[in-house]
N, C-alpha and C positions, 0 to 999 in steps of 0.2 A: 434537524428538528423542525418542524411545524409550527408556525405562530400560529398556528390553529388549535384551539382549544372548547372540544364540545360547540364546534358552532362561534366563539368566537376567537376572531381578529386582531390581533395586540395590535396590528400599525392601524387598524381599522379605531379601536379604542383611545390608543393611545397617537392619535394623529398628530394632534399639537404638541406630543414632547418631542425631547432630543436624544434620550434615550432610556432604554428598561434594561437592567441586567439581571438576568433570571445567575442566581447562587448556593448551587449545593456540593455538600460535605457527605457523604454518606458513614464515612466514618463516627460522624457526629450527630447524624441526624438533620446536619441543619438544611434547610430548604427556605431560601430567602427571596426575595423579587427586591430589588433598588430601581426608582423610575427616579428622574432630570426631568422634571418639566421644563424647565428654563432657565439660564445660564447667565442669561440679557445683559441684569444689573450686577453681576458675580457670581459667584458659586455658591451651588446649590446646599441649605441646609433645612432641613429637617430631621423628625424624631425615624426611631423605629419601634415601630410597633410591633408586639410580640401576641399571636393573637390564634386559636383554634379555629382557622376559618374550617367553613363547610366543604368545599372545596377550592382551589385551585382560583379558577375562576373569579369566587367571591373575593381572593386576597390581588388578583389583577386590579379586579375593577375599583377596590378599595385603593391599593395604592396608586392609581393612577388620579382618584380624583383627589386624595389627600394631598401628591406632590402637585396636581393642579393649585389646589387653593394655597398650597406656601409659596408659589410663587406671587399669588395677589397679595396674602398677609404680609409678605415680607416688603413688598413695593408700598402698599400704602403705609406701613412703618416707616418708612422713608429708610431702611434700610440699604445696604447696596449688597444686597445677598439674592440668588436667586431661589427658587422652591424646588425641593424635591422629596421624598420618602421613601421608607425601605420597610417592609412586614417579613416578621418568622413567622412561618407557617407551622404551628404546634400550641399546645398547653405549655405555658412558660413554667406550670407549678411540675410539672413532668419532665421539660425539656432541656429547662435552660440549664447550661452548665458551663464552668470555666473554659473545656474545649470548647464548647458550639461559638459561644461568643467570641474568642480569639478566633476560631475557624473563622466566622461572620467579619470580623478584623482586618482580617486579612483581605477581602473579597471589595470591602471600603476601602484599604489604603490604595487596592490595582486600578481607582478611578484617578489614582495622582490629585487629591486635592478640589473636582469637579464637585464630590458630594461629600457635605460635611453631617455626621449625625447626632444625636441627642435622645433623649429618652422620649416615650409616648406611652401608652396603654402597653403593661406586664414589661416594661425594664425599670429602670431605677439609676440613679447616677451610681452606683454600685456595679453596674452591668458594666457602665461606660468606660468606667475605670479597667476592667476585664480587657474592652475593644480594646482600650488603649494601648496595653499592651502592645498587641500588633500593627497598631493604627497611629498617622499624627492626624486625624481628619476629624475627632473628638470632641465635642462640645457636650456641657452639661454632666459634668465632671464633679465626685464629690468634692466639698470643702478642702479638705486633707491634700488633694490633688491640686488646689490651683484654681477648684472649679467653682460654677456660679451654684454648684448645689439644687438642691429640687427648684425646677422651674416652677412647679404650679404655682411657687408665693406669687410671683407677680403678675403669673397667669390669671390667679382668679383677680388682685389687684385691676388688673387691667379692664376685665369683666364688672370690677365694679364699677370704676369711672367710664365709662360705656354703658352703665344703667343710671345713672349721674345725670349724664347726657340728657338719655330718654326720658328721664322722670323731668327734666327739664321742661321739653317740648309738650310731654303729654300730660302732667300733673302741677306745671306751671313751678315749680320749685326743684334743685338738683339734691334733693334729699329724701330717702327713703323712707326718714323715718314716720310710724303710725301708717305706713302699708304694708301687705302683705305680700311675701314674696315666696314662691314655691318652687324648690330647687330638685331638678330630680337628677338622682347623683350623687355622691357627697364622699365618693374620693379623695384623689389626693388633688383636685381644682375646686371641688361642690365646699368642702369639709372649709378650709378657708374664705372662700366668697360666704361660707354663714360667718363667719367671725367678723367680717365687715362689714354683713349688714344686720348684726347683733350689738356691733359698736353702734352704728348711723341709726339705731331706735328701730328696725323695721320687725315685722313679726313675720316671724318661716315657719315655712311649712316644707318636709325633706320628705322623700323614697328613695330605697334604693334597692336594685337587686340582691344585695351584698346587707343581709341584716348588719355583722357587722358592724360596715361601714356607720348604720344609723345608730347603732346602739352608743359609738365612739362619740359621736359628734351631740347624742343627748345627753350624753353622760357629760362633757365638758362644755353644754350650754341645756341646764334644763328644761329653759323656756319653749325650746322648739319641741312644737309634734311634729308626728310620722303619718304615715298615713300608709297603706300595705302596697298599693302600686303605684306607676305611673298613669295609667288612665284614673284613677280616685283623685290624683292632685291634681290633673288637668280639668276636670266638672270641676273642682274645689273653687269657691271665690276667691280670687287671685286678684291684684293690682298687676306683678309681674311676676312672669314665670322663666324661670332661668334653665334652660335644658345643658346638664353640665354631663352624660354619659358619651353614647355612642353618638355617632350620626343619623339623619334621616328624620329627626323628631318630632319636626312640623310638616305633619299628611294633613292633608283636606279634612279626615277626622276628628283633628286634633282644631284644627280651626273654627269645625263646626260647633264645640261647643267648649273654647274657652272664652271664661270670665276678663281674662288679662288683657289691660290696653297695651299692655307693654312684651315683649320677647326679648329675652337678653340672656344670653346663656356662654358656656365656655365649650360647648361642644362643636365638632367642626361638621361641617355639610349638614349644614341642622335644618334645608329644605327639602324634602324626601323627592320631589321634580319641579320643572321648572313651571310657575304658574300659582306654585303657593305664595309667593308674595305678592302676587295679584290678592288674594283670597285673603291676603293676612290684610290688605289694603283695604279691601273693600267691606272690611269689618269695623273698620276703622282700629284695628292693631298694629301700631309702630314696631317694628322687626330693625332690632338691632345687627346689622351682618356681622355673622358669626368671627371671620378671620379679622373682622376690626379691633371688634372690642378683645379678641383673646388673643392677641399677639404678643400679649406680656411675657409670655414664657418665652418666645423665640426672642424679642429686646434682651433677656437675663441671658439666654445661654449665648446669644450673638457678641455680646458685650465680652466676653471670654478669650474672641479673637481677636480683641485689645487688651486684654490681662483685664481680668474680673472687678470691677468695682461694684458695688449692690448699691450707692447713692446712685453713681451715673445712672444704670438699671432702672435703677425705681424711677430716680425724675423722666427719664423716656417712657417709661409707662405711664408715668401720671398724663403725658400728651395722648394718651388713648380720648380724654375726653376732649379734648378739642377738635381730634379728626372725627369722631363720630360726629361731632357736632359738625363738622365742615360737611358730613355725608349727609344727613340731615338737612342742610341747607341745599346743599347739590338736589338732591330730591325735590327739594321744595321748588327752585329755580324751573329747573328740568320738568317738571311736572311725574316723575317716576321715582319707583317705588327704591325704596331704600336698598335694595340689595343691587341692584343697575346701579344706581349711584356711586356705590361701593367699587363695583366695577370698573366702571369706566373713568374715576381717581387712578386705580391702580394701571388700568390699560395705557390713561395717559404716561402715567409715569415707567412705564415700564418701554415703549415706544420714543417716548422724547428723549431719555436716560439711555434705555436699551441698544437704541440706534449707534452710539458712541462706541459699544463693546462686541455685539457679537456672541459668538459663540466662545465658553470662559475655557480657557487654556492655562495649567498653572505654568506659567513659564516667563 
């Protein structure tokens, strides 16, 4: 087979991992990609994402930069896990089934232990329970099983105190409340981070593609309006704006004219190239890095592989606000932009740490 595809490269793409392993079933339909970014500090965990890419291509490129940044989110959590990620290639409301997912099971256990997975966008700890079957490499497991259950609680958790942070440095107080905060998203990360910033006094403003989704989330908090897209909330006067959907959120577009001194959001790769955090700087808009403040769900489902406790859990989330604050300062020191900062935490630690281990071997 060709790592060629339409023009790209996987070793080309994926140069800094360790390894991709392309997985199909045809019995079952499933057609899977798993990428290792790195092993350094442990074994690789991340979600899998269930997702109708465009093509092929689309779901490389995604998984390669997703298992890149779990391996930064998981080192700046001080973690000793390394990053990686897996995509289904398909409509999960079509695809997914008890065979695909044990198929998919099975394709996770033949890494022996190297990549451990967890829910992301179209599975559910429901799903995980299926893998498990044929898999011990499991995490984010329901209740019933053992497991830490929906990660988003602490995910959006985490997201909060990493806006805590922010409003700190830029609003001179770590409290939301009596500003406005615009959440686009309100899944199963967006839907929670409003409950928290509905406790902390703030006033939201939600979209989402998924009416749904908004109709759920005014229905159990009246106060919030909606607004019909994602470009109407980003013009909208905003204090901060929380991008909790897909990736790619922050374009030069989106900088050109929001109102927010603040970016804090749950979504990942939430810089659409590099050079927007220049842009997000020179506006004077303090940009939260996205795998800092949203590691809460990896702390919940990681904690797992020390039998699940939700206190341990939660109090390691609660230190989301002190590392961002330590990123924030790094910037400040450093004279660069928050998202470098971010970085070069996690490079350290992945380098000083990593050196010790190597490539992770379960044995």
């Amino acid at each position: 087979m060709s790592t060629q595809t339409s023009g790209v490269d996987v070793f080309d793409l994926g140069s800094e991992h360790e390894q991709v392993v392309f997985c199909n079933d045809p019995a079952t339909g499933l057609k899977a990609i798993i990428a290792i970014h790195s092993t350094a500090l442990g074994p690789a965990l991340g979600g899998t994402r269930f997702y109708p890419y465009a093509s092929t291509n689309d779901a490389i490129t995604d998984v390669l930069n997703l298992s890149r940044g779990m391996s930064y989110k998981a080192a700046l959590a001080g973690l000793d896990l390394g990053g990686g990620k897996a995509v289904i290639i398909g409509d999960p409301a079509t695809l997914k089934n008890e065979a695909l997912l044990r198929a998919y099971g099975r394709f996770v256990q033949s890494l022996d232990g190297r990549y451990y997975t967890a829910c992301d966008v179209g599975t559910f700890s429901e799903d995980m329970d299926h893998i498990a079957r044929e898999c011990d490499y499991v995490t984010g497991r329901t209740v019933a099983h053992g497991g830490a259950g929906d990660s988003s609680v602490l995910t959006a958790y985490g997201v909060f105190q990493g806006m805590r942070a922010a409003a700190e440095v830029v609003l001179g107080t770590d409290s939301l409340a009596g500003r406005t905060v615009g959440v686009a998203g309100v899944g199963k990360v967006g839907r929670h981070l409003v409950r928290h910033l509905i406790e902390d006094g703030a006033t939201v403003v939600v979209t989402d593609v998924h009416q749904p989704s908004v109709d759920a989330v005014r229905e159990e908090f009246p106060q919030v309006t909606s607004v019909e897209s994602t470009q109407a909330l980003v013009a909208s006067e905003l204090d901060v704006y929380a991008p909790c959907a897909l990736g790619g959120a922050i374009t030069d577009e989106v900088v050109d004219v929001l109102s927010a001194k603040i970016v804090c959001g749950a979504a990942n790769n939430q810089l659409a190239h590099p050079g927007v955090e220049k842009a997000l700087e020179d506006r004077g808009i303090l940009y939260a890095p996205d795998y800092c403040v949203n590691s809460g769900g990896l702390i919940q489902v990681a904690d797992e592989l020390e039998g699940f406790s939700f206190d341990r859990a939660h109090q390691r989330a609660t230190g989301i606000f002190d590392t961002t604050r330590q990123v924030f300062e790094l910037a400040k020191t450093d004279g660069v932009a928050p998202a470098i900062a971010a970085d070069r935490l996690a490079e350290r630690r992945m380098r000083d740490v990593g050196r010790l281990r190597g490539l992770w071997l379960n044995s």
